[in-house]
C-alpha positions, 0 to 999 in steps of 0.5 A: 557128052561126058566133055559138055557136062564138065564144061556145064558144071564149070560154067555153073554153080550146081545145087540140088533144088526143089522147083515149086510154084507161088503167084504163077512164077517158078521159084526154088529152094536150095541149101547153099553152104554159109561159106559160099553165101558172101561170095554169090550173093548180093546187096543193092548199095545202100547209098542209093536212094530208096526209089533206087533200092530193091530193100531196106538201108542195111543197119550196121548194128544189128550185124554183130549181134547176129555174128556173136549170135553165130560164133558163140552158139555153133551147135545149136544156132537156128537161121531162117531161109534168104530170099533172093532174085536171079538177074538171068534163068537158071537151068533146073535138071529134073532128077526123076520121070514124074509128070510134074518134076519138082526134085532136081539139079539148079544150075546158075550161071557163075556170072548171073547176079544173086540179089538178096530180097530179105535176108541182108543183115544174115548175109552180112553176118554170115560173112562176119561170122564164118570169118571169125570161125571158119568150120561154120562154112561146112554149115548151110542155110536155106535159099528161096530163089526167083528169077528177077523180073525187075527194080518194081518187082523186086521192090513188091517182093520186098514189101509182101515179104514184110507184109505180115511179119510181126514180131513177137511181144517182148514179154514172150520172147523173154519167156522162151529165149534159155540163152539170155541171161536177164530174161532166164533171171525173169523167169526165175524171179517170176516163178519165186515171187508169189504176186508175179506167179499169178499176176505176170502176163507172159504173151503181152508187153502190154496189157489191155484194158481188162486183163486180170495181170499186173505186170507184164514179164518183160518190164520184171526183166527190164526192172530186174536188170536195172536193180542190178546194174547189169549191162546188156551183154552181162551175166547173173549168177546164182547170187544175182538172182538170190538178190533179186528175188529176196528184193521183189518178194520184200516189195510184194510183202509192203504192197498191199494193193498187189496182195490183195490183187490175188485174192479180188481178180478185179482189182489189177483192173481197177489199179491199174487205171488209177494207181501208179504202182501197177506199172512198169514205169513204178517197177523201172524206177524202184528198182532204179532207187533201191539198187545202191541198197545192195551195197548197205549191208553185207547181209541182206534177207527178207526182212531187211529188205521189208525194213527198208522198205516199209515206207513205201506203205505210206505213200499215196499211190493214186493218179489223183495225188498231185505229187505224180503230174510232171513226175511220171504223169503227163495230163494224167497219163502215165508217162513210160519216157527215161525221164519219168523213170528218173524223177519218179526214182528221185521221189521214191529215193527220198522217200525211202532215205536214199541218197541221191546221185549228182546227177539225179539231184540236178534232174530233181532241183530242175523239176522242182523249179 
């Protein structure tokens, strides 16, 4: 007896499992080891064609932002369970004398073939991450493994696996991620600024038709970041954020429209639908036209910010001002496209005596023609 179960366990991967039911098939969870994950499981060929495949083309891109994921946060990292289909059964070994045995030993054969139904850039990284640090091979990760029923069957999994899955708004994402560095500058900026403490819309990365907000947390991250010239990757230091909330608490003082938003709660209504500067795309681009500013003066309060700034309280910030159709309007719609940002940077920096850039001035001589 003692000689079988040797021979078993080198025949088999064993793992304790849970074994539940979903859709009238077995299925069962196991807690596999990141090290062991690269070797059992796998992936269809990405160059097959898509009636051919049981998932999505695999993005090579998304892989190592998910490993640095990994290796720069080995103590508090958090990943979801893969699923994956068995081509063959496994044997599942009760532990306990209930009726209904649901604790137990799963034992794979060692030639069965572990197919991954969601869950391809985490085996991807995984492989990448354990790679480059290799003590995060002791960790493990959650499995809910099927027994393979066919390409059609998997190829169902695939689509009910995503059916539902919605991702979050930018906009909370930013509000509950601590490790990035341009979302904890948004926070800040938004908890600093009077008019973004009350008129930020934090759940949403849009806003419907009758929310009382102005903006939305995501485009001050958008916005803020862009001020200050960051990279995606880049951090914000203490000065960093100083900087920006000096800038934008100027910028609430020369709006008289976003002042007066906090004391007529139908207003952010009203100006949103026909103003300009109660916009993402208005945040994008003056904070695109005012981040050389920070290199006027070496010392750079409030005040001076205000100085700068005053112009802005000229300008005719309504849909109806010609000046915006083409700029960052399109058949009077507000237009959100890169382009928009620069032409409407364009106009503000000129506006407001800021030279512009090679590259911006050909943009504005090809708008003007």
């Amino acid at each position: 007896m003692a000689q079988a179960t040797q021979q078993a366990a080198h025949s088999t991967h064993d793992f304790p499992a849970l074994r539940g039911m979903q859709g009238g098939r077995a299925c069962y969870t196991i807690m596999c080891p990141l090290r062991l994950i690269p070797r059992l499981f796998h992936y269809d060929d990405t160059g097959l064609p898509p009636e051919e495949r049981a998932q999505r083309a695999i993005n090579p891109g998304r892989i190592p932002e998910i490993a640095d994921y990994l290796t720069q946060n080995p103590d508090s990292y958090i990943l979801p369970a893969i699923t994956a289909s068995l081509d063959q059964e496994a044997e599942f070994v009760p532990t306990g004398e209930e009726l209904v045995p649901l604790v137990g030993m799963l034992r794979i054969p060692r030639e069965a073939r572990l197919l991954i139904n969601d869950g391809q850039h985490r085996r991807a990284a995984i492989e990448r991450a354990v790679t480059r640090k290799r003590e995060l091979g002791h960790d493990s990760i959650p499995v809910l493994l099927f027994i393979d029923e066919g390409l059609k069957r998997s190829q169902q999994m695939f689509a009910d696996l995503n059916r539902h899955a919605i991702r979050p708004s930018t906009s909370l994402n930013t509000y509950f991620d601590k490790r990035d560095a341009a979302s904890t500058l948004a926070r800040c900026i938004m908890q600093e600024v009077p008019c973004f403490q009350e008129l930020t819309e934090v759940e949403k990365s849009s806003l419907p038709q009758k929310s009382r907000k102005l903006f939305t947390l995501s485009a001050i991250k958008n916005a803020s970041w862009r001020f200050l010239e960051k990279r995606k990757r880049d951090d914000a230091s203490i000065d960093d954020h100083v900087e920006c909330i000096t800038f934008w608490a100027a910028v609430c003082k020369v709006m008289p429209d976003w002042l007066e938003s906090l004391r007529d709660p139908s207003l952010p209504m009203q100006l949103r639908q026909g103003s300009i500067h109660a916009h993402g795309v208005f945040l994008q681009a003056l904070a695109v036209s005012c981040s050389s500013l920070r290199r006027e003066a070496a010392e750079r309060d409030i005040d001076w910010y205000i100085g700068r700034l005053t112009p802005l309280m000229e300008i005719d910030w309504q849909r109806s001002n010609p000046e915006w159709e083409g700029r960052c309007l399109r058949d009077a719609r507000i237009s959100k496209s890169h382009t928009s940002v620069e032409l409407l940077a364009c106009y503000l920096k000129q506006r407001l005596g800021i030279s512009l850039s090679e590259d911006q001035r050909q943009l504005e001589d090809m708008f003007s023609q």
